[in-house]
Every structure is written in structure tokens, then in C-alpha cells.
N, C-alpha and C positions, 0 to 999 in steps of 0.2 A: 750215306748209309741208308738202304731201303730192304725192307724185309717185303714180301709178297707172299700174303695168304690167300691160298685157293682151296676150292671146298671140288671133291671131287665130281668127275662129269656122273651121269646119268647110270646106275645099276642096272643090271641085267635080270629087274627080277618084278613083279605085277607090283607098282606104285601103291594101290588104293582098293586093296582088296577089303572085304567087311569082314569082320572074326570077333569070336568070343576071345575071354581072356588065353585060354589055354593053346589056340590059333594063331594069338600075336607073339606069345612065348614063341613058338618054333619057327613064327618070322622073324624076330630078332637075331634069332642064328643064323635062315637064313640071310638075309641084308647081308649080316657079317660076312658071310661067304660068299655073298654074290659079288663078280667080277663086273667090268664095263661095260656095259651095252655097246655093238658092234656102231649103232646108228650113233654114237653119243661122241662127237667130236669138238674139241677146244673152241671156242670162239676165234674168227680173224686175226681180232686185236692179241687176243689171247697168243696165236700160235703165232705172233709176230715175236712176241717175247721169247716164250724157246726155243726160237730160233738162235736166241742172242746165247742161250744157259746153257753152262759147263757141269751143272751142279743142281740137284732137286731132292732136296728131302722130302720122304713120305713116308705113310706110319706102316707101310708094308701091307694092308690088306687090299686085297685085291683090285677091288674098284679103286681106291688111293691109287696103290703102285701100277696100275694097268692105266689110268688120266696121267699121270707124270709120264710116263714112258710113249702115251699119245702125245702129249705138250711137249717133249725136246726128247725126240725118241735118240739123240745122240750123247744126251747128257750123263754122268754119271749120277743113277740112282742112290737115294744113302736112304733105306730104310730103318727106323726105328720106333721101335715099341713107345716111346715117350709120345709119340705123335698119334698115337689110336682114341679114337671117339670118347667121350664120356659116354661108359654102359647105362643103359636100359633095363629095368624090369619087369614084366607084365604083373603087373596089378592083380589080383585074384578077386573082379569083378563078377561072381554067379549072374549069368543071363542076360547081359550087356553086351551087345555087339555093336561095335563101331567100327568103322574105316582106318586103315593100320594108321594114315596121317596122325588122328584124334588119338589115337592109344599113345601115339609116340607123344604128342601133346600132355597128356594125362600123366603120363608115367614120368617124363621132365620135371611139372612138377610134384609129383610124388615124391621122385628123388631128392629135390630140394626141402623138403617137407619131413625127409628122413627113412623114407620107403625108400631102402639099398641094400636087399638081401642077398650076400653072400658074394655084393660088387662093388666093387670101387665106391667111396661115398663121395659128394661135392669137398670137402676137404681136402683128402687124397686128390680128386682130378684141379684144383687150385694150386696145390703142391705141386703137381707132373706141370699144370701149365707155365708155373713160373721155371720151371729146369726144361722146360721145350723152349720159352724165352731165350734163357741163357744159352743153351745151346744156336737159336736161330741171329741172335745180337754176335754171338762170336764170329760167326761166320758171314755176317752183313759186314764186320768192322775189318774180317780178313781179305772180303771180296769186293768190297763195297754191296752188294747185293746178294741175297738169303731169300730162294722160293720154296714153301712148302706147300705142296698137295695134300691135302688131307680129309679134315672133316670136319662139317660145318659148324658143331656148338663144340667143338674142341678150340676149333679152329678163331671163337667167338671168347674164349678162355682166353686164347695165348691173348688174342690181340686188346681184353682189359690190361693184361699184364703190360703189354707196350705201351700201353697206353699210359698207364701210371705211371714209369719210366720215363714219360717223357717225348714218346717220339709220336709223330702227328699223322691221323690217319687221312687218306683219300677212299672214300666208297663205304659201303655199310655189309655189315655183315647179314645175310637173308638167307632164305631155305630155296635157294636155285641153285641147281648144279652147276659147276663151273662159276661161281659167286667168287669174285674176284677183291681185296681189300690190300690197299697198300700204307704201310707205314715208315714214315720216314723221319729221320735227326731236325728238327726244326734250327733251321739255322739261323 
């Protein structure tokens, strides 16, 4: 049984722009919206794999579901809500401008810290990642193999949760596009 977490390829949208608080607000929507960058293609090894896949879950946004459909453009996509990012909030820092990276940094842990207004808090997103487990383990035990496209510290949620379960990771979970992490049944 092998599950395979993939953090989706490259956005279609400026990485490393500098913005006050109220600027990374309207970036977080965008990101959300933004689809796959046209240049932003699967790795080799990567796209040996879906070649092989019948079956790709992803959590339906854009850039997600547009990397799955790059990675086994013949597979059947299964989107679902369960699989979207842990939200973001910009922080209401007066006269601080930083590089959206550092905001997304800042605001991570904010969130963990209790700054989660009016979004998903770290408990809720523990709770969706333990039901994005169960759902991606069902279908590892049905297929023998469960890939999800998705998103990177979600994506870094599900795989504590395999983890605790039991099953044994190969790679690390990092902030690279197309960041690739496999867990597998130790036998």
C-alpha cells in the first residue's frame, strides 16, 4: 500500500512580490485563484509515475487540479474540498512590508498561535487532515496506490497523520513545487 503526496507545480502568479498587510490580503486570494504556470511541468521521475495512474486526487483549485491533469493528463481526476490548503490570514501589521514568502511565514505562525479570523483554525484543519487520511488509506488498500496533488502544509498535515498510523515515509515534505513524499505499509 503506498500513498503519494504531491505539493502542486509552480502558480501562475509573481512568487516574491514586497506588500504591506492589506497587499498580502488580496494575494492570498489571489494564489488561491491562480492556476499553473504554462512553464511549470512535472519532473521526469515524476511524470514516469502518471503515466502508470488511473486515479488522482486533488483538492480542486486550480493550480492543484491543473499539476494532476499535467501529471497523468489521462487519469481520472477526483476533486475534493477535503484536500485544500490550510487558510491564511494577513496579519494587520501597520507599515511593515515584507516579501509575500515572509507574510506567508508570519501568518503560519500566527495561525498556530491562534490568529484565525473568520478561517479554518489548526484544529479544524487536523480534523479535515485526519478524514483526507482516511479517505486517501481507503483507496491505497483499494488500489494498492493513492496519489494526491495538492498542497504543501496541507499536504505536510495529511502525511503527520500517516505517520502516526504507522506507515513509513520516503522524502520530506518542503516548500518546492512538485515536492514529492511517499508513504508506505512497513512490512
Amino acid at each position: 500500500m503506498r500513498i503519494v503526496l504531491i505539493r502542486h507545480g509552480q502558480p501562475h502568479i509573481a512568487l516574491d512580490p514586497s506588500t504591506g498587510h492589506a497587499g498580502f490580503a488580496g494575494y492570498i486570494d489571489d494564489y488561491e485563484a491562480a492556476g499553473l504556470s504554462p512553464a511549470s511541468l512535472p519532473p521526469r521521475e515524476l511524470a514516469e509515475l502518471g503515466r502508470a495512474l488511473t486515479q488522482v486526487f486533488t483538492s480542486g483549485r486550480a493550480r492543484s487540479h491543473q499539476s494532476a491533469a499535467a501529471l497523468a493528463p489521462h487519469a481520472e481526476l477526483i476533486a475534493q474540498d477535503v484536500f485544500v490548503e490550510a487558510p491564511l490570514a494577513s496579519p494587520r501589521i501597520p507599515i511593515l512590508r515584507m516579501r509575500v514568502p515572509k507574510w506567508a511565514v508570519v501568518s503560519r505562525l500566527l495561525w498556530h498561535l491562534g490568529f484565525h479570523p473568520d478561517i479554518e483554525n489548526p484544529r479544524q484543519a487536523k480534523t479535515r487532515a485526519v478524514r483526507a487520511a482516511d479517505i486517501l488509506m481507503a483507496a491505497a488498500q483499494d488500489r494498492g496506490i493513492a496519489v494526491l496533488v495538492a498542497h504543501g502544509y496541507f499536504n505536510w498535515m495529511i502525511g503527520r497523520e500517516l505517520k502516526r498510523r504507522g506507515l513509513a515515509r520516503t522524502g520530506n515534505h518542503q516548500a518546492r513545487y512538485w515536492n514529492t513524499v511517499i508513504y508506505e505499509k512497513a512490512s
